[in-house]
C-alpha atoms as an extended CHARMM CRD file, in Angstrom:
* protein
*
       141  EXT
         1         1  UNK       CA             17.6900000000       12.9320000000       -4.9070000000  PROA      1               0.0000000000
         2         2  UNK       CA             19.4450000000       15.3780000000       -7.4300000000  PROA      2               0.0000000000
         3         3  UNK       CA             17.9120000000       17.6070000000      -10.0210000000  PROA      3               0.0000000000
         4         4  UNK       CA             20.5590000000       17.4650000000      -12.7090000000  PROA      4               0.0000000000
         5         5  UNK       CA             20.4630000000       21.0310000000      -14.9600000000  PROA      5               0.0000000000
         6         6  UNK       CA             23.3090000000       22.2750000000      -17.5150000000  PROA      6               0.0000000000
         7         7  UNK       CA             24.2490000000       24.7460000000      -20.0490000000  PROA      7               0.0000000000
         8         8  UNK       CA             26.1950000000       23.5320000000      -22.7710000000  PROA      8               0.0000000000
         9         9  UNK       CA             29.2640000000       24.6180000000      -22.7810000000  PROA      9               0.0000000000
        10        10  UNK       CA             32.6090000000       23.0680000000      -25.1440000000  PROA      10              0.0000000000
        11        11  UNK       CA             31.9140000000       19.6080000000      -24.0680000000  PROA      11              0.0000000000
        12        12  UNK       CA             28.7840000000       20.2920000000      -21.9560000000  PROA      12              0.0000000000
        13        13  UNK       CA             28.3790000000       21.4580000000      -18.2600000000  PROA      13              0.0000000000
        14        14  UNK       CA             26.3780000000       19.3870000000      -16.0060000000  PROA      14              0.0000000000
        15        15  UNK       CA             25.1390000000       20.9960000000      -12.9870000000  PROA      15              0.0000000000
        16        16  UNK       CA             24.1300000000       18.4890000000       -9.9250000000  PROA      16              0.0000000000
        17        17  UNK       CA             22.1500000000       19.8410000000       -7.3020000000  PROA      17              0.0000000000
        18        18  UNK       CA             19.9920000000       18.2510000000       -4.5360000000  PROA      18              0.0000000000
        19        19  UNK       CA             16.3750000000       18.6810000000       -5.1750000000  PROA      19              0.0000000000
        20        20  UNK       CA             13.9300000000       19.1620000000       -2.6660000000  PROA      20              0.0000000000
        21        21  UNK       CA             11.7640000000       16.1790000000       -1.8840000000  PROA      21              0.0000000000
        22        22  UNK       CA              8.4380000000       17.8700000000       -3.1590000000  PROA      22              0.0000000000
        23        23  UNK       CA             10.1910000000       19.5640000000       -6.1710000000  PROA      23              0.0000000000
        24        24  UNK       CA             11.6810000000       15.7890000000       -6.7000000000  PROA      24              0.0000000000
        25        25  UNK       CA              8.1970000000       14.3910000000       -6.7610000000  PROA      25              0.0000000000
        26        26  UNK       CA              6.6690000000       16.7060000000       -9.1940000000  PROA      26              0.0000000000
        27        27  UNK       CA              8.9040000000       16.3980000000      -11.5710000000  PROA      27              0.0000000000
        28        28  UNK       CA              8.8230000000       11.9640000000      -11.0180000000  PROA      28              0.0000000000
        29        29  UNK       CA              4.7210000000       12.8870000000      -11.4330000000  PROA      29              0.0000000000
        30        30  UNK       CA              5.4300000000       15.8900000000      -14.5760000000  PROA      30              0.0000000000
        31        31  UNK       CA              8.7700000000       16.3330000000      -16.1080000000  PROA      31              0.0000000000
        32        32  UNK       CA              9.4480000000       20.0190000000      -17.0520000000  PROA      32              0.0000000000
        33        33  UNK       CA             10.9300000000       19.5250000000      -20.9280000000  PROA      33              0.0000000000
        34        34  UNK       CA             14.7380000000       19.7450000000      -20.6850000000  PROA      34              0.0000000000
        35        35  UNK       CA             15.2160000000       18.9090000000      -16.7090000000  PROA      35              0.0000000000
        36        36  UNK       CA             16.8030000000       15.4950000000      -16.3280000000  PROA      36              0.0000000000
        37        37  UNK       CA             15.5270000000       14.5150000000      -12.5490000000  PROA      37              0.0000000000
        38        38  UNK       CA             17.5400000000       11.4880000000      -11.1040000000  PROA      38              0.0000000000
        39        39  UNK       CA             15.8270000000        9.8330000000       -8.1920000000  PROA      39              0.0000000000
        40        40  UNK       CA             18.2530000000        7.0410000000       -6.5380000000  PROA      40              0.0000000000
        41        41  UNK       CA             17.0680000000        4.5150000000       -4.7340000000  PROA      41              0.0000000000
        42        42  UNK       CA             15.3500000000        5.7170000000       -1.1270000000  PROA      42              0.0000000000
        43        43  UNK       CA             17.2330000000        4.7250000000        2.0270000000  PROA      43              0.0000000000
        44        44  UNK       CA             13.9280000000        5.9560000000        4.3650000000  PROA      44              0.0000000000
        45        45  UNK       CA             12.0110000000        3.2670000000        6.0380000000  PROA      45              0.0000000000
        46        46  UNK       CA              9.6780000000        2.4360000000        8.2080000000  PROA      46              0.0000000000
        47        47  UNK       CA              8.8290000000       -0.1500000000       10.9670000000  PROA      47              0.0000000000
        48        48  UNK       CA              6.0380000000       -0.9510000000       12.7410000000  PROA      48              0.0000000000
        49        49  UNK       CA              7.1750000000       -2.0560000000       16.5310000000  PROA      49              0.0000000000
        50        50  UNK       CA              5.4210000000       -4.4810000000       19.2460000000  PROA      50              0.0000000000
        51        51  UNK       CA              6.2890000000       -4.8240000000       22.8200000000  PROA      51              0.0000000000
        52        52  UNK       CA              6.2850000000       -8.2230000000       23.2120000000  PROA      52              0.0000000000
        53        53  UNK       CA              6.5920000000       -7.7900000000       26.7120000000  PROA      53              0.0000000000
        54        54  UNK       CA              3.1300000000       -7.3340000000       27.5600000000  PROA      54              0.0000000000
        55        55  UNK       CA             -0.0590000000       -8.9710000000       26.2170000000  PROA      55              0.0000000000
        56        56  UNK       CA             -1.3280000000       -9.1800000000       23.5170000000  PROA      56              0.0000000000
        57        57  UNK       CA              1.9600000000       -9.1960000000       21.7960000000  PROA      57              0.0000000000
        58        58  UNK       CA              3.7960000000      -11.5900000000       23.8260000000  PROA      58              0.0000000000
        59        59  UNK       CA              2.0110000000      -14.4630000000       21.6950000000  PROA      59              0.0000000000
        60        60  UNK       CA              3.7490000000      -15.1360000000       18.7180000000  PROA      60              0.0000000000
        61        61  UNK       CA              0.4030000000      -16.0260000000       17.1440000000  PROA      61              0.0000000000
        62        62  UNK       CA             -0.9260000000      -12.2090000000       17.2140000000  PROA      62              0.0000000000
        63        63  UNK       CA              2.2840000000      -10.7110000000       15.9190000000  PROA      63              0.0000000000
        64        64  UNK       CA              2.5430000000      -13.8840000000       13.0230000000  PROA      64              0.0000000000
        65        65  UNK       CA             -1.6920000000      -12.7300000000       12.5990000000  PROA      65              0.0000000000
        66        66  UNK       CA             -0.4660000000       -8.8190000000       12.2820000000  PROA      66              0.0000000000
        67        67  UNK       CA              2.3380000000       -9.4560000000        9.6990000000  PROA      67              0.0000000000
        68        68  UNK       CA             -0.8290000000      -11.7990000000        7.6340000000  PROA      68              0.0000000000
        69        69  UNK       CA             -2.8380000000       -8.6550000000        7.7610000000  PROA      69              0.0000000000
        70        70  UNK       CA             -0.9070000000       -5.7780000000        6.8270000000  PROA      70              0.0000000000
        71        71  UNK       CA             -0.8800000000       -5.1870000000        3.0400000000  PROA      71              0.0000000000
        72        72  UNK       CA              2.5070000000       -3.8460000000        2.7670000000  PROA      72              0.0000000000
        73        73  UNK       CA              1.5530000000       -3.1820000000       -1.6270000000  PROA      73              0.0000000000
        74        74  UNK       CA             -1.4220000000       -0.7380000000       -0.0390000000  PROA      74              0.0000000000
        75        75  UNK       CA              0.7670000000        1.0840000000        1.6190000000  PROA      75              0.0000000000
        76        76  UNK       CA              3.7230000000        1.3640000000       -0.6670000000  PROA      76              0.0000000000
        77        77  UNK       CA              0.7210000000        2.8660000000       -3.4500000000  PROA      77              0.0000000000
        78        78  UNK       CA             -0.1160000000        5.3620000000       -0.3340000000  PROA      78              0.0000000000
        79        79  UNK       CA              3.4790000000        7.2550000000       -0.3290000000  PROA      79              0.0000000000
        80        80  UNK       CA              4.3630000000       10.4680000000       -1.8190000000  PROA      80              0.0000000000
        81        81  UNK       CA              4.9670000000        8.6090000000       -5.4190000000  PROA      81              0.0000000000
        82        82  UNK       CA              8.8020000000        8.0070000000       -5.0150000000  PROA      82              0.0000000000
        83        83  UNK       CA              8.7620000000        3.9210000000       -2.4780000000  PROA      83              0.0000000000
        84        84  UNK       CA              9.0070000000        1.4160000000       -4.9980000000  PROA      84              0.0000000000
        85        85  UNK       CA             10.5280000000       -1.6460000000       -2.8110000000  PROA      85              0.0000000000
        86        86  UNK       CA              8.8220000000       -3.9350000000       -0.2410000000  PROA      86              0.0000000000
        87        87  UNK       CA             11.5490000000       -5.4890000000        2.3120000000  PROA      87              0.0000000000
        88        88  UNK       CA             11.0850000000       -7.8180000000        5.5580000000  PROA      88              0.0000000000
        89        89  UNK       CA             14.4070000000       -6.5830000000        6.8950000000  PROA      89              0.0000000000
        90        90  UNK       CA             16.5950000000       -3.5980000000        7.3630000000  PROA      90              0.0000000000
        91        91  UNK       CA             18.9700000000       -3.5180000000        4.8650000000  PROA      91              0.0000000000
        92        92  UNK       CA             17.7620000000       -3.4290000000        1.1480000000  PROA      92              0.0000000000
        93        93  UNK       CA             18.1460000000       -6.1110000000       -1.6460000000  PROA      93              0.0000000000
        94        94  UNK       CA             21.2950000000       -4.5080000000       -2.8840000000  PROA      94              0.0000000000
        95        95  UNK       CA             22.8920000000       -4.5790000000        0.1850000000  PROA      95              0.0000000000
        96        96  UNK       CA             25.6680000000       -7.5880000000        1.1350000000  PROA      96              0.0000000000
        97        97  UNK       CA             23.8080000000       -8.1000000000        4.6170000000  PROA      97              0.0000000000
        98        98  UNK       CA             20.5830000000       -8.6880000000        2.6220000000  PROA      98              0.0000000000
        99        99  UNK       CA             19.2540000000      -11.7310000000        3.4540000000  PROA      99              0.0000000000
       100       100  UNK       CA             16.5020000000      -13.1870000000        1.6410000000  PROA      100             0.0000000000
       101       101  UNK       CA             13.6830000000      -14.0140000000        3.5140000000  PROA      101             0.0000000000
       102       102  UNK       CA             10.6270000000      -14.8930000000        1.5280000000  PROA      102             0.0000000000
       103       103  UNK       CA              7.7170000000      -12.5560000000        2.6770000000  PROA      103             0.0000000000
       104       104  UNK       CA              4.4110000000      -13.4770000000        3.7680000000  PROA      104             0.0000000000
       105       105  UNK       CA              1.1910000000      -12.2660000000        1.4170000000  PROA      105             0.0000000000
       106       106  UNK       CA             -2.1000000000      -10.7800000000        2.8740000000  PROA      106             0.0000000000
       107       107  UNK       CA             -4.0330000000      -13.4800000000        4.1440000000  PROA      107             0.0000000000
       108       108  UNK       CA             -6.9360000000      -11.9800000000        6.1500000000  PROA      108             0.0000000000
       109       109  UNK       CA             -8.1610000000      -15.7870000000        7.0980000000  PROA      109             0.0000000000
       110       110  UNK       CA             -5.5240000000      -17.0650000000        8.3010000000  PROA      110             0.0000000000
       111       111  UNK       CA             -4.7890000000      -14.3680000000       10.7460000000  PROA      111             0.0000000000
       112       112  UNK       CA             -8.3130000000      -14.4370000000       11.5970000000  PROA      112             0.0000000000
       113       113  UNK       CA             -7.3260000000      -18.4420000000       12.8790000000  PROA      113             0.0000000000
       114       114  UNK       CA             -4.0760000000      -17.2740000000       14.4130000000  PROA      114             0.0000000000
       115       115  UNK       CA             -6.0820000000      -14.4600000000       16.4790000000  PROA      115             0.0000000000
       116       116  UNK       CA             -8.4330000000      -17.1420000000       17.4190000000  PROA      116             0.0000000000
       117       117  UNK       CA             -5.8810000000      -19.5760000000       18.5070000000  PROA      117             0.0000000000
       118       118  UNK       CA             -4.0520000000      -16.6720000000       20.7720000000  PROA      118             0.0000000000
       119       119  UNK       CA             -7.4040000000      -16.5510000000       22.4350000000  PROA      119             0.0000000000
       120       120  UNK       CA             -8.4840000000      -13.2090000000       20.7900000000  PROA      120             0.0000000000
       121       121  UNK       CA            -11.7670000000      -14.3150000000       18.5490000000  PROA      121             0.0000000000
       122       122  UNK       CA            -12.9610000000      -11.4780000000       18.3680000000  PROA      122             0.0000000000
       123       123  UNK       CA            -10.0690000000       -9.3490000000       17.7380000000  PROA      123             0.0000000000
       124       124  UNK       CA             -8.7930000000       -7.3360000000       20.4060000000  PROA      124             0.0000000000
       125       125  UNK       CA             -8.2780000000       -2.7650000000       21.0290000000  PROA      125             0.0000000000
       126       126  UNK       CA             -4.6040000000       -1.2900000000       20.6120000000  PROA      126             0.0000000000
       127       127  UNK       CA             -3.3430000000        1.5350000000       20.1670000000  PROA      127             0.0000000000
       128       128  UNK       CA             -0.9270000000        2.9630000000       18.2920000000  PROA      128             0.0000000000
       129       129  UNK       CA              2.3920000000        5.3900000000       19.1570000000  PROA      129             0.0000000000
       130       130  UNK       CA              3.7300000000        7.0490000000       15.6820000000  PROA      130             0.0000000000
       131       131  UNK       CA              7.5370000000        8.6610000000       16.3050000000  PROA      131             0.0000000000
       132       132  UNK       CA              7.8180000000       11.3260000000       13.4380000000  PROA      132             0.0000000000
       133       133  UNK       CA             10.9160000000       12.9120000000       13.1150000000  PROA      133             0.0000000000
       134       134  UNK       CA              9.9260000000       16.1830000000       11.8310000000  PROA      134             0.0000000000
       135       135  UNK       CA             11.7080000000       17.2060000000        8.5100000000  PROA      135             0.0000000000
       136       136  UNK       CA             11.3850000000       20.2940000000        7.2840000000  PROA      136             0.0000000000
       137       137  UNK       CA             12.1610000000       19.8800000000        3.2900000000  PROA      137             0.0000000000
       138       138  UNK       CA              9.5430000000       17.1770000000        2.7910000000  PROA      138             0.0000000000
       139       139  UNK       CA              6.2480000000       18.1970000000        1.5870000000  PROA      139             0.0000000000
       140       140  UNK       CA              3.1110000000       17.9570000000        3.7650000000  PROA      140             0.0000000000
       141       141  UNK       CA              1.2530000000       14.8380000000        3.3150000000  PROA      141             0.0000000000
């Protein structure tokens, strides 16, 4: 992210600058007249991570049931205002180890059946383990 500010000067005089992440996102949300904000693409993202070691993971049919169920649009709309792009894969669409890989879409039913064919009916309890990498310039969510 840079906050680009200048003073004209002769030709002009463009001052680049890294904005803070929460300065960044106030000005995507409310631009302050006469600040240019240029937000590149983000590089950050995020996984979510199954032992598949160990039931009920091991079955491909509850980890194919998990990817039907999460509603990866929901949770872009839940970030700080600045994740725009939805990937399958670690690299992003621009990048020349990209491969495209068509993506399933939320399908609550059918990973209903898959549960039910892993032998899980009713669902099943997990729990989750969240690594956060503590960064002090981003805002508090």
């Amino acid at each position: 992210m840079r906050r680009c500010a200048g003073r004209p000067q002769g030709r002009g005089l463009r001052l680049y600058q890294p904005a803070p992440p929460n300065v960044a996102v106030q000005e995507v949300k409310k631009p302050t007249p006469g600040v240019v904000t240029v937000v590149p693409k983000p590089l950050g993202c995020t996984w979510v991570f199954f032992n598949v070691t160990k039931p009920p993971f091991d079955n491909k049919k509850v980890r194919q049931a998990v990817a039907y169920a999460i509603d990866k649009k929901e949770i872009i709309k839940g970030t700080i205002g600045l994740a725009e792009e939805i990937n399958n894969q670690f690299f992003t669409n621009d990048s020349s180890w990209y491969i495209p890989v068509k993506d399933r879409e939320v399908d609550l039913a059918r990973a209903k059946q898959l549960l039910a064919e892993a032998g899980y009916p009713n669902g099943f309890k997990m729990e989750f383990l969240q690594f956060t990498i503590p960064n002090p310039s981003m805002p508090a969510m």
